[in-house]
C-alpha positions as CSV (number, residue, x, y, z in Angstrom):
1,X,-27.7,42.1,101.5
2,X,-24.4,40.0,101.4
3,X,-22.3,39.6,105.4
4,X,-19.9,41.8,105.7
5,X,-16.2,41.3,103.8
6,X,-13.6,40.2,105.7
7,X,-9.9,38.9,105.6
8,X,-9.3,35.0,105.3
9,X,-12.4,32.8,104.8
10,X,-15.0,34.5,107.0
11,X,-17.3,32.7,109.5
12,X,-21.2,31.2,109.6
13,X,-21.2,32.0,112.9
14,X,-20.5,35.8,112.7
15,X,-22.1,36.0,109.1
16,X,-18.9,37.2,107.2
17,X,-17.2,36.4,104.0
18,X,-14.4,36.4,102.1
19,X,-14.6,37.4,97.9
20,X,-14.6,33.3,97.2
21,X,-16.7,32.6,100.5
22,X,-19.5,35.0,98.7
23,X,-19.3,33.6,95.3
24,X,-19.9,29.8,96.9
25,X,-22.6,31.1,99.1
26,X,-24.4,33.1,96.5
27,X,-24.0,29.5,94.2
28,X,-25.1,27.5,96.7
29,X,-22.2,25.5,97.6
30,X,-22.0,25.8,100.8
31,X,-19.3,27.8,103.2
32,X,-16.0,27.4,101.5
33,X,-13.0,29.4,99.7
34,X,-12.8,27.2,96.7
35,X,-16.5,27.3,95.2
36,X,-16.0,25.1,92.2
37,X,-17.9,28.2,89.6
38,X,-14.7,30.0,89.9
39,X,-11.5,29.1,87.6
40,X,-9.0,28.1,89.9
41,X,-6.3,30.5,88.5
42,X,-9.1,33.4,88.9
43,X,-9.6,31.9,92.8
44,X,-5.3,31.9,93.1
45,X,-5.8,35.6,92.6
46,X,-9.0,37.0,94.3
47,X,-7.9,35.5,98.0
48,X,-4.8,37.4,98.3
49,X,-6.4,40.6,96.8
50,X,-9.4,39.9,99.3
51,X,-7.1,39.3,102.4
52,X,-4.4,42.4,101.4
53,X,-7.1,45.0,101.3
54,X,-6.5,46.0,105.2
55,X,-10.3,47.4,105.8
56,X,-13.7,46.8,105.6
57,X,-14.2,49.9,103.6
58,X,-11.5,48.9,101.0
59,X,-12.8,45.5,100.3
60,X,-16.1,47.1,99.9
61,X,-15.3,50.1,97.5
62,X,-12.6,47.7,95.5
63,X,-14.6,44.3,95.5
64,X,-18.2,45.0,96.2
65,X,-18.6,46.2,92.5
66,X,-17.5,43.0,91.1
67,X,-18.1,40.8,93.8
68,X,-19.7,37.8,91.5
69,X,-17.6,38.7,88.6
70,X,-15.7,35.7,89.2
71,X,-18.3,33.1,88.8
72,X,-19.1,31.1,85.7
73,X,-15.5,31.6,85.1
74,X,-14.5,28.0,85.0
75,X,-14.2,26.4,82.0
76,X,-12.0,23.5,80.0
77,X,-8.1,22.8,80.5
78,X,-7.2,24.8,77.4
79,X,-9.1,28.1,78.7
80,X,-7.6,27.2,82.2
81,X,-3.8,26.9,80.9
82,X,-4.3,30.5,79.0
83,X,-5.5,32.1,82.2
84,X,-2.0,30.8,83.5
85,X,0.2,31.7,81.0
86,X,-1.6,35.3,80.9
87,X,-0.6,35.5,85.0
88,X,3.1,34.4,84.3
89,X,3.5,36.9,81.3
90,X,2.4,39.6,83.6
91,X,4.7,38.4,86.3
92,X,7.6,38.3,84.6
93,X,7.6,40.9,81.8
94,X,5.5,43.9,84.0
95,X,5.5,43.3,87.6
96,X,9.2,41.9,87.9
97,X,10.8,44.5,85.7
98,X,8.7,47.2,88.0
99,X,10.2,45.9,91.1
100,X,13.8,45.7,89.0
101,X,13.5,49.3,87.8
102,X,12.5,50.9,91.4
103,X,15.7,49.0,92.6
104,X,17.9,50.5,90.0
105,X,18.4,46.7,87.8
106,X,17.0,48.8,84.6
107,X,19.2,46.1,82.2
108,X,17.8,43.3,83.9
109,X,14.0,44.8,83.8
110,X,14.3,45.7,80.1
111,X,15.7,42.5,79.3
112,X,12.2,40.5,80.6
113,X,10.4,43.4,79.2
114,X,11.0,42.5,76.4
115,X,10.8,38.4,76.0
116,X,7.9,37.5,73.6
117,X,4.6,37.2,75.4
118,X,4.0,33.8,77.2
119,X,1.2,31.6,75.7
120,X,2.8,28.6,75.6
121,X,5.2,25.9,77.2
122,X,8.1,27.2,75.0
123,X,7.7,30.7,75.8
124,X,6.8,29.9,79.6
125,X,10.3,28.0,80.3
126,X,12.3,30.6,78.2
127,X,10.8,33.4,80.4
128,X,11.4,31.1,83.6
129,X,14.9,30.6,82.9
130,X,14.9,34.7,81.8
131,X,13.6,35.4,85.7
132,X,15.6,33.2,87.1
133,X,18.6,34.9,85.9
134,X,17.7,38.3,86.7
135,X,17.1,36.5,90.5
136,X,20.3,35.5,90.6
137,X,21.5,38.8,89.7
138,X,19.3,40.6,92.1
139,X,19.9,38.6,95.1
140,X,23.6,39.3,94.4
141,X,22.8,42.7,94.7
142,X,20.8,42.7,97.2
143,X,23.6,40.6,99.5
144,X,25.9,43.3,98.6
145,X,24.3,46.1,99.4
146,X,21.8,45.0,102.2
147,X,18.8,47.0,99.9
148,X,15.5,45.8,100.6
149,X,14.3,47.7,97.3
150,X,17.0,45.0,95.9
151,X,16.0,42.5,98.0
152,X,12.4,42.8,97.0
153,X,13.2,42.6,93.7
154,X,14.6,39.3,93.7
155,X,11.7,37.9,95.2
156,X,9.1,39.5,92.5
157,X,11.7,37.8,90.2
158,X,12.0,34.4,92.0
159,X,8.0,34.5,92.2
160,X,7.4,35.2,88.5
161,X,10.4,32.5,87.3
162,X,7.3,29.9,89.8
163,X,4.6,31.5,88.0
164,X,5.9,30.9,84.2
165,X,7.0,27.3,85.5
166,X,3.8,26.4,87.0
167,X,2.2,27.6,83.9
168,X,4.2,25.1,82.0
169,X,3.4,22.1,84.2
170,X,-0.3,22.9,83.6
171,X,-0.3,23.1,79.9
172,X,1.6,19.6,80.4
173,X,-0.9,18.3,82.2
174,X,-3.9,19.6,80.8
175,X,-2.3,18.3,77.4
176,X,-2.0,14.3,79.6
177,X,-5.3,14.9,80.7
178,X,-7.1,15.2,77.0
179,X,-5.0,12.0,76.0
180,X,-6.2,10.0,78.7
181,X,-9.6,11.4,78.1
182,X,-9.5,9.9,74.5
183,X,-8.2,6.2,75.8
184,X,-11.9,5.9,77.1
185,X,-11.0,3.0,79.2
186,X,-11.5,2.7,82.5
187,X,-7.8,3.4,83.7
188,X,-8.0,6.3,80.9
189,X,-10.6,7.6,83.1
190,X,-8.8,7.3,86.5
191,X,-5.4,9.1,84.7
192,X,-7.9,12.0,83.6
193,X,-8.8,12.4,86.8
194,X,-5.7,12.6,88.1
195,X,-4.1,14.8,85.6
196,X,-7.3,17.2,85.7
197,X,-6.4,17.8,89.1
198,X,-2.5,18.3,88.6
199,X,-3.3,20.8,85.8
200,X,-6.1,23.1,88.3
201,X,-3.1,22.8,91.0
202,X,0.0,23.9,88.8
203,X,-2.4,26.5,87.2
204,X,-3.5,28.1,90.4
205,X,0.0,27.6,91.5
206,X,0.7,29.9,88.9
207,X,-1.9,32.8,89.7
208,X,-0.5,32.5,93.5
209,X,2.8,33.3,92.5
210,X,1.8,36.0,90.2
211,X,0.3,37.7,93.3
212,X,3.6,37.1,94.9
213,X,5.5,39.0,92.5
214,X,2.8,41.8,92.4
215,X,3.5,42.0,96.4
216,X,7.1,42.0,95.8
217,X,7.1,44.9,93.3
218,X,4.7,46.8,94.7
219,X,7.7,46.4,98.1
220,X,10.1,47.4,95.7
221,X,8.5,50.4,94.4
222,X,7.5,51.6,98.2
223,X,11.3,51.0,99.5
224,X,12.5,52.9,96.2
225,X,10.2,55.5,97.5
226,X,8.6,55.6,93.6
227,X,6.2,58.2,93.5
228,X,3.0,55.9,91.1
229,X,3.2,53.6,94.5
230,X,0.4,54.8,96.8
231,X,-2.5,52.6,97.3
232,X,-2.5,49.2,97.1
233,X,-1.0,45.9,95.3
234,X,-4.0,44.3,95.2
235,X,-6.2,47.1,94.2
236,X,-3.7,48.4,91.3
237,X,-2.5,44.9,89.8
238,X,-4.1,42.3,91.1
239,X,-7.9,43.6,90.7
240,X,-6.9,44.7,87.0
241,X,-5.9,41.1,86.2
242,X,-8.7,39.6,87.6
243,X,-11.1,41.4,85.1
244,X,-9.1,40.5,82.5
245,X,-8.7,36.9,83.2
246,X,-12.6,36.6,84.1
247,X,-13.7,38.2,80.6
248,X,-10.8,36.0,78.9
249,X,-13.0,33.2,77.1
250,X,-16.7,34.3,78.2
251,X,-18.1,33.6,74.8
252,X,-16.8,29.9,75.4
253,X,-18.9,29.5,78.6
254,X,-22.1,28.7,79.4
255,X,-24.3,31.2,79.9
256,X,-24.5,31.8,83.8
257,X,-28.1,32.2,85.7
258,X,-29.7,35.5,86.8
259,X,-27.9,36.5,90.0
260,X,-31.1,37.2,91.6
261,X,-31.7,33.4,90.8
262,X,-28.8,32.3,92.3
263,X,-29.1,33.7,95.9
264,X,-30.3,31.9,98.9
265,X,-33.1,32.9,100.5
């Protein structure tokens, strides 16, 4: 039987766990929040839906069931940079034009709505620029009429325009990463490295901003009063996206070991 599930990392001493403390426990790496078998976008996700869950009783009827869902999930650059873009397309064209509606912006929201889907540099910067502007136009709003639904809204936007940009920078440097991999020289080597770890920080820079955005709208919609917003961000958009991005390119990953061969004794 696991500790019990608590907010932030947990604590040896106490025998309690966060979601990313457990998997990293169960692997057998050790007491930490970044266990290396979860993709770093995936891990940018599951610690603010971990420390938003307000009770023990929540975090155990929303995350107990897929507690180790998350591991195995790392994989290369390309499958990393996907998981990104997939968090910035749902920042900007769902959760940003949900916080926009409940504040009454319904041109702005239909306008990210409906940019193309982000799964690329191109498209990430386009929809950046696209969330910036509707920023701008909310914080405007939000100045003038002192709304926190309005004032919400702008920071859902302001998060998602971070989360398609830090998308981009990863692709970037995922993409310097492969070249230096094929120079196969020793500085080639060191500049892989490097890069590698520019393109896991921009990517989970990415997934934390997402989450931002799903805490701003999920504001938005509660000042607005909207009527779909009981319960929880992090149980009704955060959660949802997690299981996506985990099942996103299984077939491409190893096969991960029998749980029951992963635990501690």
């Amino acid at each position: 039987m696991l500790p019990r599930l608590v907010q932030g990392m947990g604590s040896r001493d106490d025998g309690t766990v966060c979601w990313m403390s457990a998997n990293a426990w169960v692997a057998g790496e050790g007491w930490t929040d970044e266990p290396s078998c979860v993709c770093p976008v995936i891990r940018g996700l599951c610690i603010p839906a971990n420390d938003w869950l307000e009770t023990y009783a929540d975090r155990e009827r929303v995350i107990g069931p897929i507690l180790f869902v998350p591991m195995g999930t790392v994989g290369g650059a390309d499958l990393m940079s996907r998981r990104a873009f997939a968090c910035a397309d749902v920042a900007v064209r769902e959760w940003t034009p949900m916080a926009l509606r409940a504040a009454g912006m319904h041109e702005q929201a239909d306008r990210l709505a409906a940019l193309p889907e982000i799964v690329d540099e191109a498209t990430a910067e386009a929809a950046g620029a696209a969330a910036k502007s509707a920023w701008a136009a909310e914080t405007a709003r939000a100045a003038a009429k002192s709304a926190r639904a309005a004032a919400t809204a702008a920071e859902a936007a302001r998060a998602a325009a971070t989360a398609a940009e830090a998308a981009a920078k990863s692709a970037r440097a995922a993409r310097a990463a492969e070249a230096a991999r094929a120079a196969a020289t020793a500085a080639g080597a060191a500049a892989t490295a490097a890069t590698a770890a520019e393109a896991a920080g921009a990517a989970a820079k990415s997934a934390w901003a997402a989450a931002t955005a799903a805490e701003a709208a999920w504001a938005a919609a509660t000042a607005a009063e909207a009527a779909w917003a009981a319960g929880s961000a992090a149980e009704h958009l955060l959660v949802p996206l997690i299981l996506r991005l985990c099942a996103m390119g299984r077939e491409e990953l190893p096969v991960v070991r029998r749980l029951e061969d992963l635990v501690q004794p």
